[in-house]
C-alpha distance (Angstrom), angle and dihedral (degrees) to the residues before:
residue distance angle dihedral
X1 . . .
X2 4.35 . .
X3 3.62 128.9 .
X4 3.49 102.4 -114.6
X5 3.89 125.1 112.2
X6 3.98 132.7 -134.1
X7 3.23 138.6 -156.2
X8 4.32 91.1 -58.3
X9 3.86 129.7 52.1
X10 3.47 109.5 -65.0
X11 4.07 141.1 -177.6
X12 4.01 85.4 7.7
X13 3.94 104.5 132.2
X14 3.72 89.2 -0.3
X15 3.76 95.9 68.8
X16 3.92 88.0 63.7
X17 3.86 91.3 57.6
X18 4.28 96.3 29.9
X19 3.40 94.9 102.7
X20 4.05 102.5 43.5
X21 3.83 93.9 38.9
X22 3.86 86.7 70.9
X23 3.67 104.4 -83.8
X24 3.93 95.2 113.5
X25 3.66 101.0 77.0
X26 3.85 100.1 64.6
X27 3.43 85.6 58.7
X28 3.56 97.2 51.7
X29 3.35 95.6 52.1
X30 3.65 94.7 46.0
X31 3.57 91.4 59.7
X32 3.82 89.1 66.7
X33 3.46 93.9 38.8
X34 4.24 81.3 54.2
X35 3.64 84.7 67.4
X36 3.03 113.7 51.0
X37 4.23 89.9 44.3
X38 3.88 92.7 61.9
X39 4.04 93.2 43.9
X40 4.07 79.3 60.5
X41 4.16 94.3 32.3
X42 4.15 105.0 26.3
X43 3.36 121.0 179.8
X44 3.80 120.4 -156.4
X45 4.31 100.5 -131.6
X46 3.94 124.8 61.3
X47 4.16 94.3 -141.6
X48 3.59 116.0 120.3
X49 3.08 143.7 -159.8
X50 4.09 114.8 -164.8
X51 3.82 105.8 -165.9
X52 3.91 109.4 -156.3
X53 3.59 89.6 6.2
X54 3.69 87.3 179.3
X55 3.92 118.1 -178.7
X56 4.35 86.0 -0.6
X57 3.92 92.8 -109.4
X58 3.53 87.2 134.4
X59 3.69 112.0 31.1
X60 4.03 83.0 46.1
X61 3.89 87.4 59.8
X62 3.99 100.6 46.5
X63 4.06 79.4 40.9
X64 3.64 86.3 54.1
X65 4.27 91.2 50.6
X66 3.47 88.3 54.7
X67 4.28 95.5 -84.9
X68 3.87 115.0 165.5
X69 3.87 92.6 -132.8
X70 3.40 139.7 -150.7
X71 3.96 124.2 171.8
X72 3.43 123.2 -175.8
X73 4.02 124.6 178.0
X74 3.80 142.7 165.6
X75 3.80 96.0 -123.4
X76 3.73 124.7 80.9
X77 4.22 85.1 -161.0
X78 3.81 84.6 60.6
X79 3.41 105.7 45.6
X80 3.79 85.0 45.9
X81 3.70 89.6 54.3
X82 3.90 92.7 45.0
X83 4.01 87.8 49.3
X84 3.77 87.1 53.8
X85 3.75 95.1 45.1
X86 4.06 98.5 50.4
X87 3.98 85.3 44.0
X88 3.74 90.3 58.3
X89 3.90 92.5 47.6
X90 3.49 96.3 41.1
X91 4.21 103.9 -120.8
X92 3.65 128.0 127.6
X93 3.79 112.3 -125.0
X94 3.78 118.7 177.5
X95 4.15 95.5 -133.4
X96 3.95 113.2 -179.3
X97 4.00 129.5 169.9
X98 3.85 112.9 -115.0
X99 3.34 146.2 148.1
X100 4.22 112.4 -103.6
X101 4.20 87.5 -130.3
X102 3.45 89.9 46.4
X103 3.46 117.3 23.6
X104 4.25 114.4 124.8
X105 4.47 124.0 -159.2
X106 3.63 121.0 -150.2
X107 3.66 88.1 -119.0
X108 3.73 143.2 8.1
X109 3.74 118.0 -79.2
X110 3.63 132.2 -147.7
X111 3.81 105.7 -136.6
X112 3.80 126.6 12.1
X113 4.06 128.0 -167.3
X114 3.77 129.7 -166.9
X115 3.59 104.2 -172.0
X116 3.89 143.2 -172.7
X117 3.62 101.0 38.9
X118 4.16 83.2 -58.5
X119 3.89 86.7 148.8
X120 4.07 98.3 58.3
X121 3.42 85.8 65.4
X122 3.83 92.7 72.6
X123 4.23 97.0 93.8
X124 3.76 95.3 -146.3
X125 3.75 138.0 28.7
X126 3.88 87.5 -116.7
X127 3.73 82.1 67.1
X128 3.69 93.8 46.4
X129 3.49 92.9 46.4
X130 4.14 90.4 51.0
X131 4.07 87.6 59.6
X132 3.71 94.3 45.0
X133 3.47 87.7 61.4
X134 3.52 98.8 45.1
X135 3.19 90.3 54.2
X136 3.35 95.2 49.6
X137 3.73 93.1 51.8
X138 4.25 85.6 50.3
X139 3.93 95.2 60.9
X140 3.45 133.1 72.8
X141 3.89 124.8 -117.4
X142 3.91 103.8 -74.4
X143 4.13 91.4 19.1
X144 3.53 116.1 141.3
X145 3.57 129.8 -128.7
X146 4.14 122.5 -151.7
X147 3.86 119.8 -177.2
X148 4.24 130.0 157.0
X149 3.57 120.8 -149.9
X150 4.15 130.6 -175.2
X151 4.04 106.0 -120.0
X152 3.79 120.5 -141.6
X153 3.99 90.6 -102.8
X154 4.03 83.3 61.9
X155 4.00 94.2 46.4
X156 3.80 94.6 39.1
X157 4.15 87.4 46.3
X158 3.65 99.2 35.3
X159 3.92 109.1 30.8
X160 3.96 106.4 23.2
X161 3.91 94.9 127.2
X162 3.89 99.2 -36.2
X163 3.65 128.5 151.6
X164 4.34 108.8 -152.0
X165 3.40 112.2 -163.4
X166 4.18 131.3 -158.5
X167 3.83 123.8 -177.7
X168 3.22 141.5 175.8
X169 4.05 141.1 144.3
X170 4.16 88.3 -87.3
X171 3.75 102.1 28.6
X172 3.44 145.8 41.4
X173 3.46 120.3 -173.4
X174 4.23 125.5 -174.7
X175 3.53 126.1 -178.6
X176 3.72 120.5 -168.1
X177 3.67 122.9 -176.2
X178 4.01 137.1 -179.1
X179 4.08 114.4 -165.7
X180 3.79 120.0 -154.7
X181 3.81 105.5 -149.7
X182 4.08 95.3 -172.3
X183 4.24 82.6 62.1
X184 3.77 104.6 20.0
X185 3.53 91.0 -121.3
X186 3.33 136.9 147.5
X187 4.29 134.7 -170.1
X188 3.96 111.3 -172.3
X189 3.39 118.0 -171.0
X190 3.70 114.2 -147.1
X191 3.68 126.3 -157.3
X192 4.04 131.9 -171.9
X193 3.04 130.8 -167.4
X194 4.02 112.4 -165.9
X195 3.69 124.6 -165.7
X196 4.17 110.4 -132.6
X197 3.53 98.5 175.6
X198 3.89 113.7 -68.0
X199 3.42 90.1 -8.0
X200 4.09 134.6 62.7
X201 3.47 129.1 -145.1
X202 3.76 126.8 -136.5
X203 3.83 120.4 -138.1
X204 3.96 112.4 176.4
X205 4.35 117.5 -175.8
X206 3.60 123.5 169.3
X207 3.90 118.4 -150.8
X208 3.96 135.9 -172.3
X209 3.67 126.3 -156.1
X210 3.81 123.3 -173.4
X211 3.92 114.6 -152.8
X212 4.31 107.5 -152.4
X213 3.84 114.3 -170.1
X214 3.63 116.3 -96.7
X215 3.98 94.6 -116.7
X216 4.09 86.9 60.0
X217 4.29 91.0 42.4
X218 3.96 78.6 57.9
X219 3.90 97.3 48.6
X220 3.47 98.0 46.6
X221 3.96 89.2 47.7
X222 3.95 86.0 55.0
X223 3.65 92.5 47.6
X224 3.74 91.4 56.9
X225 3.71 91.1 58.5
X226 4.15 92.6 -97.5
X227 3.61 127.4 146.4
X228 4.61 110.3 -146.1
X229 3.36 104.9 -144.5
X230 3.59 94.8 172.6
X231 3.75 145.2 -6.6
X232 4.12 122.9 -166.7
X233 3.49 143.7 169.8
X234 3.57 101.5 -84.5
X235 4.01 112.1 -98.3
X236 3.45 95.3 25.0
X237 4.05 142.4 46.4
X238 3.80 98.1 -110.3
X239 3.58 109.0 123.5
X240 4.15 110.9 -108.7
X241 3.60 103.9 -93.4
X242 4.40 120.3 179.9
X243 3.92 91.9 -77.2
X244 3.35 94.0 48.7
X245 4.06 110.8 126.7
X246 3.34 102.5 -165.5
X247 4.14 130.3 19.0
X248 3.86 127.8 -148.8
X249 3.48 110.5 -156.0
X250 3.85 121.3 -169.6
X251 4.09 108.9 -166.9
X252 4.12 123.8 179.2
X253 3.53 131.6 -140.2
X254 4.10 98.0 -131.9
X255 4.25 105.3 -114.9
X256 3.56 93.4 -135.1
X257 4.41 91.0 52.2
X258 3.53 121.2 142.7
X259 4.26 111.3 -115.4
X260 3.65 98.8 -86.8
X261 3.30 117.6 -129.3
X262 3.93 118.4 -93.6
């Protein structure tokens, strides 16, 4: 699941076990997959901005490359997390709490990501809509914009009234979700159970993602002044087709924009 927070606590206790209970190898791979998207969609700075940075995986990585980072995230058990994680690897990344609709940067940034289906977490397409433009606002003229998002077919497919279960001698990890075809909404209740010596811990979340049809993704982008240059079935460069689970979308600020309005 993303690394964004609702209306209720979340990514408390959780954000101490994210990364073990199985969360760590979407970002891996999406650091490769980062790669090969800006040799297709380059952008000419090397400021960031990592949207939802989450536990840092990523931000630490483009920080690594030689990235000028900044992370901002809804969860102080992230951020705390990320702080740890760039400490250990020795980069500076400029992490911050803030709300994705509202969130501000001391400067404009060159490319910004929002990554592991961060953005269906936004409940209504006002909300959506609201980030957009921040984002917008955040880049400079001709900065790019990446972002993945689950699609109904994935929620309806993967997370209509499915139990996923992980287990091993330290964790246990349980993931129990209820979709709502009429909205294309999903609530997933996960539950951890962490070993601390004879004893486990119990860590319960509950999360909502909204899926929004690709053709209103792309309106809203164009409302907010964006340019899509390109949206593909995540991990690969396949154009998103019906089945698609998740969608990559890549989305330019124009070079010749206006200042947008702060």
């Amino acid at each position: 699941m993303a690394r964004v927070g609702q209306t209720m606590t979340q990514y408390g206790d959780y954000a101490q076990v994210y990364d073990r209970s199985g969360q760590l190898a979407f970002s891996l791979k999406m650091i490769r997959y980062l790669r090969t998207l800006l040799e297709r969609h380059p952008v000419e700075g090397r400021r960031l901005l990592e949207l939802a940075c989450g536990t840092g995986t990523v931000a630490v990585a483009m920080a690594q490359e030689g990235w000028q980072v900044y992370g901002v995230d809804g969860s102080d058990g992230m951020l705390a997390e990320a702080r740890t994680k760039a400490a250990e690897a020795g980069v500076e990344i400029a992490l911050s709490r803030q709300d994705m609709r509202t969130f501000s940067l001391p400067e404009r940034v060159d490319l910004a990501t929002c990554l592991y289906d961060s953005l269906n977490y936004m409940l209504t397409s006002d909300d959506l809509l609201a980030v957009f433009r921040r984002v917008y606002a955040a880049l400079e003229p001709g900065g790019l914009f990446l972002f993945d998002m689950n699609t109904a077919y994935a929620l309806a497919v993967l997370w209509d009234d499915e139990v996923h279960l992980s287990d091993d001698e330290d964790m246990t990890v349980i993931f129990d979700s209820q979709y709502e075809e009429q909205r294309q909404r999903v609530t997933v209740r996960a539950t951890v159970f962490e070993r601390q010596g004879a004893l486990y811990r119990k860590i319960q979340e509950e999360h909502t993602e909204q899926a929004y049809p690709p053709e209103q993704v792309a309106t809203l982008l164009t409302d907010a002044g964006f340019c899509v240059e390109a949206h593909y079935d995540c991990f690969s460069f396949v154009r998103a087709y019906d089945e698609s689970y998740r969608i990559m979308w890549a989305a330019r600020k124009p070079s010749a924009a206006a200042p947008a309005e702060e």
